[in-house]
SEFIZA-3560 file (N, C-alpha, C; in Angstrom, 3 decimals):
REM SEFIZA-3560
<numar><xx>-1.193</xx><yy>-46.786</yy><zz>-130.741</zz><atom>N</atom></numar>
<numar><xx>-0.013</xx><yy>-46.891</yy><zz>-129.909</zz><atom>CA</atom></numar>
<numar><xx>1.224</xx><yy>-46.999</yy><zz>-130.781</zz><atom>C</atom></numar>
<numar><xx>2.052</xx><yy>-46.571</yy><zz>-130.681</zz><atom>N</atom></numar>
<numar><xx>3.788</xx><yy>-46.608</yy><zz>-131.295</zz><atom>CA</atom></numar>
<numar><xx>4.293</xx><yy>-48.016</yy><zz>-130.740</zz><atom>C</atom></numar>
<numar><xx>4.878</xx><yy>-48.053</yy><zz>-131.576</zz><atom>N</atom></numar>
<numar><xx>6.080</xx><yy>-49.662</yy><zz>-131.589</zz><atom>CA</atom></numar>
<numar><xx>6.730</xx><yy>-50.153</yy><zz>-130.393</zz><atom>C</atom></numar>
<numar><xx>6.943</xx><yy>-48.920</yy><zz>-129.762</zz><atom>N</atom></numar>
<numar><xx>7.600</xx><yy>-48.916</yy><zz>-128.604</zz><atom>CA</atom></numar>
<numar><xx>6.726</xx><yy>-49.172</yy><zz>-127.951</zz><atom>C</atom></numar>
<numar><xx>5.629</xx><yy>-48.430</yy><zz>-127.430</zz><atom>N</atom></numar>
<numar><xx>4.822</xx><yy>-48.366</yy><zz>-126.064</zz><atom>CA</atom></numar>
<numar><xx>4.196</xx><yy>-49.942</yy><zz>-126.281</zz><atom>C</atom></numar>
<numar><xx>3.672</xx><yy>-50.084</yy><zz>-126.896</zz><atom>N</atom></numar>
<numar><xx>2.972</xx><yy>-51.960</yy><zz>-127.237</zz><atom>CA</atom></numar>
<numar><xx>4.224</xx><yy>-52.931</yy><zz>-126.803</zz><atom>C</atom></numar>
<numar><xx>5.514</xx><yy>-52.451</yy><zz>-127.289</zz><atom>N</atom></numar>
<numar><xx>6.574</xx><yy>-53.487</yy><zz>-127.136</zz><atom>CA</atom></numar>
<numar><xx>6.439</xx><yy>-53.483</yy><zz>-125.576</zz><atom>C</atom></numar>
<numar><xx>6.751</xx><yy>-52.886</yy><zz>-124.859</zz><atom>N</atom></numar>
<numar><xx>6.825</xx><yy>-52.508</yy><zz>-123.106</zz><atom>CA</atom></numar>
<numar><xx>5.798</xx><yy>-53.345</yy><zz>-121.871</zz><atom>C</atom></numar>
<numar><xx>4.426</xx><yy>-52.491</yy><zz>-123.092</zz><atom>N</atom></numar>
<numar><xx>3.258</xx><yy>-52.809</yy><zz>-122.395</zz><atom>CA</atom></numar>
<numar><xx>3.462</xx><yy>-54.308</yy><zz>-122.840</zz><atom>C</atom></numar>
<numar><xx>3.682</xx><yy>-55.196</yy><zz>-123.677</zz><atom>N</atom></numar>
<numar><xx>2.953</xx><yy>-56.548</yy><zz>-123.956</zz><atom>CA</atom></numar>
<numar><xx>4.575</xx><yy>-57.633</yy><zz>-122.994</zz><atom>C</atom></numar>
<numar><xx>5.449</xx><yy>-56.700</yy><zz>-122.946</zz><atom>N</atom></numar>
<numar><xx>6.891</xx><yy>-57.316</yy><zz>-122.114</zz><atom>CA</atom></numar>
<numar><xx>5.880</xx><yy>-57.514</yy><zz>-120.733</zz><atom>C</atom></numar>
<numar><xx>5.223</xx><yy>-56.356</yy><zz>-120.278</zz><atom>N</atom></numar>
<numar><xx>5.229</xx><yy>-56.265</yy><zz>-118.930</zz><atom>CA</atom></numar>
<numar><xx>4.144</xx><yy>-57.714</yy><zz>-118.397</zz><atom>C</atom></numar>
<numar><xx>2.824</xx><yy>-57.216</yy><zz>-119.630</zz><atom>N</atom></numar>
<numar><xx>2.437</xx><yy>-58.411</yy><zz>-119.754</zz><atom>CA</atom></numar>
<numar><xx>2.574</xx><yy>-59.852</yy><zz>-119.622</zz><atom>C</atom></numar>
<numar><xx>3.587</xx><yy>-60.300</yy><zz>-120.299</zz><atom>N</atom></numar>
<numar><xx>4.158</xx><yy>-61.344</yy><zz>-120.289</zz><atom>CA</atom></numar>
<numar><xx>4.887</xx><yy>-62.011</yy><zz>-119.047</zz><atom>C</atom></numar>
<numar><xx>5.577</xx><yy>-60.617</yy><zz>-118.624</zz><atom>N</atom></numar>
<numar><xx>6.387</xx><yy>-60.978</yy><zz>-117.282</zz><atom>CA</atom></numar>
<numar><xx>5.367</xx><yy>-61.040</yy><zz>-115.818</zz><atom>C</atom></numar>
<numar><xx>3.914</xx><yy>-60.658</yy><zz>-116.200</zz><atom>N</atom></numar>
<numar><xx>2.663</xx><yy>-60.324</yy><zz>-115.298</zz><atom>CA</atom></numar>
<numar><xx>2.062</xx><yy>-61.744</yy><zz>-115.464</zz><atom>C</atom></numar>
<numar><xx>2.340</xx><yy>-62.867</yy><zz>-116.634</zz><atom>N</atom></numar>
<numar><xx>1.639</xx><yy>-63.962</yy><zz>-116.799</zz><atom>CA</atom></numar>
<numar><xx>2.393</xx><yy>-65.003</yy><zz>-115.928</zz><atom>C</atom></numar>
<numar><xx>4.363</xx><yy>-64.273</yy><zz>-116.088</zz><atom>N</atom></numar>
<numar><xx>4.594</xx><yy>-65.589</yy><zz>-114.948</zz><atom>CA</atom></numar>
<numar><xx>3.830</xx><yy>-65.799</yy><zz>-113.929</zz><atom>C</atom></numar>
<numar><xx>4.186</xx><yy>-64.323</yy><zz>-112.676</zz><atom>N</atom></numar>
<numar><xx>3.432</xx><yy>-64.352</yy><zz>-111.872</zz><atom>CA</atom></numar>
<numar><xx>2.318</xx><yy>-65.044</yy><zz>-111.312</zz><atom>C</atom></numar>
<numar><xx>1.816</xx><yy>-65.338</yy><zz>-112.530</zz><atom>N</atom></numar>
<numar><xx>0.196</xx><yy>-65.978</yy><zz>-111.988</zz><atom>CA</atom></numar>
<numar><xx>0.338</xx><yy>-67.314</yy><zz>-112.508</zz><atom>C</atom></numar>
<numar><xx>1.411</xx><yy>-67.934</yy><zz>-112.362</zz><atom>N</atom></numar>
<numar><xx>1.667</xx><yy>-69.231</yy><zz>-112.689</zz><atom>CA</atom></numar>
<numar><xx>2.693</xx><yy>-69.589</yy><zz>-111.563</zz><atom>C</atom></numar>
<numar><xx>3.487</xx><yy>-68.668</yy><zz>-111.012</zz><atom>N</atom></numar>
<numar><xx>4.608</xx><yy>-69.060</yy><zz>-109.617</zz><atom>CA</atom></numar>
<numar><xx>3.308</xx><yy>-69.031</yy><zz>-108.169</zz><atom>C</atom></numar>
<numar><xx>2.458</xx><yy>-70.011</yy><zz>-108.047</zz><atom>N</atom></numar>
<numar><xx>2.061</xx><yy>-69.861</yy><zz>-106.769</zz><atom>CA</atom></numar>
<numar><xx>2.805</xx><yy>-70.361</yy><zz>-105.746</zz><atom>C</atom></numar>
<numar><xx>4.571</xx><yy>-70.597</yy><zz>-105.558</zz><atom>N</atom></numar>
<numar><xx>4.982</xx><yy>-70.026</yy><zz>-104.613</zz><atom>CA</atom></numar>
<numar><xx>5.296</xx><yy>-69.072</yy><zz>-104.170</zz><atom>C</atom></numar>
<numar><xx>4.820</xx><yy>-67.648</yy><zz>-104.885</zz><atom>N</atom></numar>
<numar><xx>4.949</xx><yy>-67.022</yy><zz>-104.315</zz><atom>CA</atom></numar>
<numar><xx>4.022</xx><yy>-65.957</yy><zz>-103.190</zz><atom>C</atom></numar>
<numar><xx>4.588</xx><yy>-65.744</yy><zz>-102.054</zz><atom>N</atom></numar>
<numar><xx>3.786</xx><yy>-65.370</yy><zz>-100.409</zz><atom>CA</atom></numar>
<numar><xx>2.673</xx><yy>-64.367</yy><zz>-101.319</zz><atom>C</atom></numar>
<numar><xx>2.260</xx><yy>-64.632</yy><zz>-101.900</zz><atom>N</atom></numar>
<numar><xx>1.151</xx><yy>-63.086</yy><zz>-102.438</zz><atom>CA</atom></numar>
<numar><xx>-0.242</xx><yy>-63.214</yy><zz>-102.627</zz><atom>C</atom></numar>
<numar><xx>-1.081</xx><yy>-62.618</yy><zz>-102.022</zz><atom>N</atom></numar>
<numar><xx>-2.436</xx><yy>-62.909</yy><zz>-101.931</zz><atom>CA</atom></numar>
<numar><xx>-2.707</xx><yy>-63.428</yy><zz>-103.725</zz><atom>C</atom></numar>
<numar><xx>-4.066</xx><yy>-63.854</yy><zz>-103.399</zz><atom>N</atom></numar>
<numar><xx>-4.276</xx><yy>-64.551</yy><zz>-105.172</zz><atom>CA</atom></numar>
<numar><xx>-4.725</xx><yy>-63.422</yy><zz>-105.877</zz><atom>C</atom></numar>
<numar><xx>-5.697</xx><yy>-62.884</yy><zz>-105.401</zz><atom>N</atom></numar>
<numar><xx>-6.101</xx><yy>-61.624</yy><zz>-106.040</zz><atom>CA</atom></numar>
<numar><xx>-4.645</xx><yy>-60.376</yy><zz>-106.547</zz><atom>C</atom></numar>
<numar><xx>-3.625</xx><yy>-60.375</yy><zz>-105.942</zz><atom>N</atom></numar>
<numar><xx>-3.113</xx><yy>-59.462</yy><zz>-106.373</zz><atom>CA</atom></numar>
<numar><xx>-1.746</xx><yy>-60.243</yy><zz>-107.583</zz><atom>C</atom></numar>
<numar><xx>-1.787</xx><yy>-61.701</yy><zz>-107.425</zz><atom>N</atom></numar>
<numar><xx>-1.521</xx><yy>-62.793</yy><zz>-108.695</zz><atom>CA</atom></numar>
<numar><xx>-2.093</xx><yy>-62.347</yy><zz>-109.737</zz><atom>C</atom></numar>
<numar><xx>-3.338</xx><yy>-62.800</yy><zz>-109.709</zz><atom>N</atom></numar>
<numar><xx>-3.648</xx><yy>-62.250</yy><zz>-110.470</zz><atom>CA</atom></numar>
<numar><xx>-4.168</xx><yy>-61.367</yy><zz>-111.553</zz><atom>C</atom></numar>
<numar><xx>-4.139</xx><yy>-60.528</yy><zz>-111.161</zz><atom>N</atom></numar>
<numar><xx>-3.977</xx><yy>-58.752</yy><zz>-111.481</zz><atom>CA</atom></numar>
<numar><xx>-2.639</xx><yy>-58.201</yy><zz>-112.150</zz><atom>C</atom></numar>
<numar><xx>-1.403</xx><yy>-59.577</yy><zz>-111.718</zz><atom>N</atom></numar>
<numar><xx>-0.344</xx><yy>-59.067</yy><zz>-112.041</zz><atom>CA</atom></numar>
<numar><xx>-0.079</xx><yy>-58.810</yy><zz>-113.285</zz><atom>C</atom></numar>
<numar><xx>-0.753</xx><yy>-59.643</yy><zz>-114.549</zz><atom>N</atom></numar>
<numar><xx>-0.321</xx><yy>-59.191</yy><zz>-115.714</zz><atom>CA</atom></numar>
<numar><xx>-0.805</xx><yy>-57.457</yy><zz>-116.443</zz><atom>C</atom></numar>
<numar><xx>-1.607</xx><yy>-57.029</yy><zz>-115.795</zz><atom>N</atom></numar>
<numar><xx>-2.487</xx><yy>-55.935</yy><zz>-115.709</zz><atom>CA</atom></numar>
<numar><xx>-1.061</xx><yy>-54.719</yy><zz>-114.686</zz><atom>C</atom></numar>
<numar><xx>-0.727</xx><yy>-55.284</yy><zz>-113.838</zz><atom>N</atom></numar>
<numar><xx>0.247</xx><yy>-54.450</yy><zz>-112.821</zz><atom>CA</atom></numar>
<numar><xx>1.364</xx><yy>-53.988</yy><zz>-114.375</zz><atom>C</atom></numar>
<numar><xx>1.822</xx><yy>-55.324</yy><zz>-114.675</zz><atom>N</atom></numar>
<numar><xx>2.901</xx><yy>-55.427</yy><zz>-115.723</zz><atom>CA</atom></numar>
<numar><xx>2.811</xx><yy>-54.820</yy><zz>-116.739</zz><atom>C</atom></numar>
<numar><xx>1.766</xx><yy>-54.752</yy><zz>-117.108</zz><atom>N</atom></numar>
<numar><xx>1.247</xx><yy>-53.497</yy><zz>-118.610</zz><atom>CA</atom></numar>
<numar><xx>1.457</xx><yy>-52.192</yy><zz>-118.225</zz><atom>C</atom></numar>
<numar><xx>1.008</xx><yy>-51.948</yy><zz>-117.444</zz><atom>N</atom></numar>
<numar><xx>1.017</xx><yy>-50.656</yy><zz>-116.556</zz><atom>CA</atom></numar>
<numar><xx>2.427</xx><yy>-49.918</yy><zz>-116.461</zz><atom>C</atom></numar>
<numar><xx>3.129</xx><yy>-50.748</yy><zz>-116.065</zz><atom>N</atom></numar>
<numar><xx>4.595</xx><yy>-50.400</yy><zz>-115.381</zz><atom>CA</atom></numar>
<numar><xx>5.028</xx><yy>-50.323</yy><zz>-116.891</zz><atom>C</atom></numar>
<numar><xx>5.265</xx><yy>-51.077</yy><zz>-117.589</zz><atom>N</atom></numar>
<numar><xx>5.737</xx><yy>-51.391</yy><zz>-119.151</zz><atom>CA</atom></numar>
<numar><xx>5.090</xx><yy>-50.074</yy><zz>-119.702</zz><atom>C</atom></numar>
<numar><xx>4.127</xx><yy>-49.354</yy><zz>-119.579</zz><atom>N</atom></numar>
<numar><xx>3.828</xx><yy>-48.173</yy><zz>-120.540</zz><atom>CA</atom></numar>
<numar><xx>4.697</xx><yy>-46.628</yy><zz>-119.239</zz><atom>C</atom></numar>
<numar><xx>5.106</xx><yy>-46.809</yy><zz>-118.008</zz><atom>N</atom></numar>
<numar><xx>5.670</xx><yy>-46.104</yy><zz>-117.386</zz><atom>CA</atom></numar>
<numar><xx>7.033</xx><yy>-45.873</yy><zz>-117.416</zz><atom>C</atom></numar>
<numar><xx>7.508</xx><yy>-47.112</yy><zz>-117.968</zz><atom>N</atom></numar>
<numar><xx>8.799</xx><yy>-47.432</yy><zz>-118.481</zz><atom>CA</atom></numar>
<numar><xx>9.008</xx><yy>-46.414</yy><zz>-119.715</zz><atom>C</atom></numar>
<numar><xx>7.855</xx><yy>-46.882</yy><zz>-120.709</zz><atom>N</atom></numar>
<numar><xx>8.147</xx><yy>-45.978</yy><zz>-121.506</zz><atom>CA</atom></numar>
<numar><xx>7.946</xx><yy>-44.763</yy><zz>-121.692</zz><atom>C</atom></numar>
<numar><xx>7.024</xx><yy>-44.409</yy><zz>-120.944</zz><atom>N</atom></numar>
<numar><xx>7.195</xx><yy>-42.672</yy><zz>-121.214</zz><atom>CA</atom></numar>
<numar><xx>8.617</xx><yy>-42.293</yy><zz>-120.337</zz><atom>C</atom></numar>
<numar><xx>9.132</xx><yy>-42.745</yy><zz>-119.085</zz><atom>N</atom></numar>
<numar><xx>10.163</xx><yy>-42.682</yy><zz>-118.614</zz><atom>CA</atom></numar>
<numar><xx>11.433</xx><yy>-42.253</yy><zz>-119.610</zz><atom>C</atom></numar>
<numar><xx>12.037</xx><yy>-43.395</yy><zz>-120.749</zz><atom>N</atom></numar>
<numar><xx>12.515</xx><yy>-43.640</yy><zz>-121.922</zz><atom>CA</atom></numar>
<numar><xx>12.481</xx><yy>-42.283</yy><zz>-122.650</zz><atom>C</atom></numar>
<numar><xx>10.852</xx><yy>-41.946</yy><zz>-123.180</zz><atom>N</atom></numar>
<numar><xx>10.781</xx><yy>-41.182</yy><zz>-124.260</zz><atom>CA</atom></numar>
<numar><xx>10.792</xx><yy>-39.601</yy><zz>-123.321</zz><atom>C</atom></numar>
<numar><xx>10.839</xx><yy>-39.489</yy><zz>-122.340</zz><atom>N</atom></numar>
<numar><xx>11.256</xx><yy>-38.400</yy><zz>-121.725</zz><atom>CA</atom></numar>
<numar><xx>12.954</xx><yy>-37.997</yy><zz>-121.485</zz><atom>C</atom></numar>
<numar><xx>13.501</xx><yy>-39.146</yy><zz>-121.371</zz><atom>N</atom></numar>
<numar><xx>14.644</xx><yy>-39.106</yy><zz>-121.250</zz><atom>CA</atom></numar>
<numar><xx>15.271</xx><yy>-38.652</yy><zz>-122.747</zz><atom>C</atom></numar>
<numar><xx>14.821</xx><yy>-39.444</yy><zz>-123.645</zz><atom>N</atom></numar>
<numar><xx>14.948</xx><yy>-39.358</yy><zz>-125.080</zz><atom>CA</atom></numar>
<numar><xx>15.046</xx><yy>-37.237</yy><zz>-125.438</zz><atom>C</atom></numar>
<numar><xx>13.627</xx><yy>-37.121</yy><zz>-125.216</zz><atom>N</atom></numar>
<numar><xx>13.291</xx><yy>-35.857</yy><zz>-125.610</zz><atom>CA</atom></numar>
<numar><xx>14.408</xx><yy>-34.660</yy><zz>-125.048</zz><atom>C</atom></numar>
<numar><xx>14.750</xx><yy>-35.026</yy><zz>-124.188</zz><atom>N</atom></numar>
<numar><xx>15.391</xx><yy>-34.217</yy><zz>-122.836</zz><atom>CA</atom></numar>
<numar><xx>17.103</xx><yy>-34.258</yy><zz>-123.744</zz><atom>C</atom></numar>
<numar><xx>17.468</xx><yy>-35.297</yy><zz>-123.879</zz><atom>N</atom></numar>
<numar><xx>18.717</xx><yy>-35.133</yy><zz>-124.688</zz><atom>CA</atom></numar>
<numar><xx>18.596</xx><yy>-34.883</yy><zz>-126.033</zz><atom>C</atom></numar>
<numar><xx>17.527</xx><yy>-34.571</yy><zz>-126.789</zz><atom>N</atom></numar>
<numar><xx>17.416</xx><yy>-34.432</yy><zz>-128.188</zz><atom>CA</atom></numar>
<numar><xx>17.068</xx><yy>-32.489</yy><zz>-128.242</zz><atom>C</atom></numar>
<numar><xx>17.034</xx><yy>-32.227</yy><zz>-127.049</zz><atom>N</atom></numar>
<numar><xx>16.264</xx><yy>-30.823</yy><zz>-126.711</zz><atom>CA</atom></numar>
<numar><xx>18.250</xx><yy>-30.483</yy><zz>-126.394</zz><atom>C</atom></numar>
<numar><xx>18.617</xx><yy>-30.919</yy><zz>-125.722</zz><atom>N</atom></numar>
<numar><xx>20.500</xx><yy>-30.290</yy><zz>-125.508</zz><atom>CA</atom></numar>
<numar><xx>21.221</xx><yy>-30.653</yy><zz>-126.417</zz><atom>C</atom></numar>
<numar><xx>20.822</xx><yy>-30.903</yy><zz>-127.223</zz><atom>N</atom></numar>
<numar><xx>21.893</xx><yy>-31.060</yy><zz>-128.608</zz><atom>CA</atom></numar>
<numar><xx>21.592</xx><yy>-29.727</yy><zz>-129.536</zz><atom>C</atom></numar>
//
């Protein structure tokens, strides 16, 4: 994995561990906790998002 995609994925992570520590929030438990797994996910979508955007202006120059 590149520097980037680990950085994203382990953010999303992290922000997936609150989650499963706020049980006020209305959300079944099962999908609590799954969330740090949701958060990795999104964090590597982020980045290809990024490195598409990236490519796309490095291609019009």
């Amino acid at each position: 994995m590149s520097r980037t995609r680990l950085r994203y994925t382990m953010i999303g992570f992290i922000i997936g561990v609150f989650f499963v520590y706020m049980k006020e929030l209305p959300v079944a438990d099962g999908v609590r906790f799954a969330a740090p797994f949701y958060g990795a996910g999104i964090g590597l979508l982020i980045d290809g998002i990024i490195l598409r955007v990236r490519q796309q202006k490095g291609n019009e120059k």
